[in-house]
C-alpha positions in Angstrom: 37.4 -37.2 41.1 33.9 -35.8 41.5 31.4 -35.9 38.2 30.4 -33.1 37.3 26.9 -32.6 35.2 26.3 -30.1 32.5 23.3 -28.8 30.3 24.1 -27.4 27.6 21.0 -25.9 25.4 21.1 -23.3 22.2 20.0 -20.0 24.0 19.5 -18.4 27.8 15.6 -18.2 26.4 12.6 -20.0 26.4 9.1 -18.6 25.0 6.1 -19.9 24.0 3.1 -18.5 21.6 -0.3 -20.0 19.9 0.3 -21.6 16.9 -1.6 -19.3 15.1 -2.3 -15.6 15.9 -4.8 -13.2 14.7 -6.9 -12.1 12.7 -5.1 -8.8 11.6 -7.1 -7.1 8.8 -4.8 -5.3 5.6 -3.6 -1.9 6.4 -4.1 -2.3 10.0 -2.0 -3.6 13.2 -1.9 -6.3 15.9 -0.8 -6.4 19.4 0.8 -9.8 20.9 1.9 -10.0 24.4 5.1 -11.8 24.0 6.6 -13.3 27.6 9.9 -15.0 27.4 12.2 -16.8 30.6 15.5 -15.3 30.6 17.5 -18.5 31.8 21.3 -19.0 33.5 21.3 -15.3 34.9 21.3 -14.0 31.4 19.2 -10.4 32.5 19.8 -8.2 29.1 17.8 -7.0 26.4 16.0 -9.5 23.5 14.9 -8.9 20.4 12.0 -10.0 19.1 11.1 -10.1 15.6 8.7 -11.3 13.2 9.8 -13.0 9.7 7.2 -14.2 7.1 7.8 -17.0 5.0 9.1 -16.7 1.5 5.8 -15.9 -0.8 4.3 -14.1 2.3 4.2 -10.4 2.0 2.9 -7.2 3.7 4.0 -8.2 7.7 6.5 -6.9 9.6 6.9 -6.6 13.4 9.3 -5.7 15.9 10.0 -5.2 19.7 13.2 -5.2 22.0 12.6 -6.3 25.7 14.2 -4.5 27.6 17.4 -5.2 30.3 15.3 -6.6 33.1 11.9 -6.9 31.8 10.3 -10.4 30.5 7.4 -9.3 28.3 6.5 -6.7 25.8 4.1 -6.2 23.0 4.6 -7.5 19.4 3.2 -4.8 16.8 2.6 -6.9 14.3 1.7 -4.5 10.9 -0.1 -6.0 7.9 0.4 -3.3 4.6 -2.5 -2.7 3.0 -1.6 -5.0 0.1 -0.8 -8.0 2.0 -1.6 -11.5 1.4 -5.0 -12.2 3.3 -5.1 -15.8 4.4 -2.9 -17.9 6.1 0.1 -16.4 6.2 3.8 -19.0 7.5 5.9 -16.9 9.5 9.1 -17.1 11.9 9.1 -15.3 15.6 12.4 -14.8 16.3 14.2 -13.7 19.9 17.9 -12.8 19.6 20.3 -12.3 22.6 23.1 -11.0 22.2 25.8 -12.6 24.7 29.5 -11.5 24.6 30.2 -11.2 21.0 27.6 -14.0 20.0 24.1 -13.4 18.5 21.7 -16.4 20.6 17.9 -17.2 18.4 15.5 -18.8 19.7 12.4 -19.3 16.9 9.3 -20.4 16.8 6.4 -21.3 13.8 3.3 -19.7 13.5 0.5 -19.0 11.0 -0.5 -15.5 11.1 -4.5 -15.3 9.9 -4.4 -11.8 7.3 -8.1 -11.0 6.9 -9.1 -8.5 3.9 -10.3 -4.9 4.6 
């Protein structure tokens, strides 16, 4: 019989950012330009989502790429009382294939400077 090969990998996505991103001052907003692959023929829309650490408060951000599309912007929003420092997140893309939720995450340090 003839061998066959397969790859098998967590998730249809592959992304890459800088280890650390910002500054973004307290009360105000940051754009990111996130670009992701979409891998295997998998063509539909991603969310993209950012998750602070425990003990890290005041972010939040949130974008979908759209069916078709590979990039969007990241709005990443720090409250006016957020941490300022160093600040452990999660960036987080989720797929959704079939009936299946597919993450793909990645570390960073988000930099909150004070007003």
């Amino acid at each position: 019989s003839t061998p066959i090969r397969l790859r098998i990998v967590e998730t249809p996505l592959k992304f890459t950012l800088p280890a650390k991103i910002g500054p973004v001052k307290q009360g105000e907003k940051l754009m990111v330009d996130v670009t992701i692959e979409k891998l295997f023929g998998f063509d539909d829309a991603v969310e993209v989502s950012l998750e602070p650490a425990p003990g890290a408060t005041g972010l939040t951000g949130k974008v979908t790429i759209a069916k078709g599309q590979t990039a969007g912007k990241l709005e990443i929003q720090a409250a006016a009382a957020a941490t300022a420092g160093d600040q452990a997140a999660v960036i987080r893309l989720r797929a959704k294939v079939g009936a299946a939720n597919l993450d793909a995450v990645h570390n960073i340090v988000i930099q909150v400077a004070p007003k």
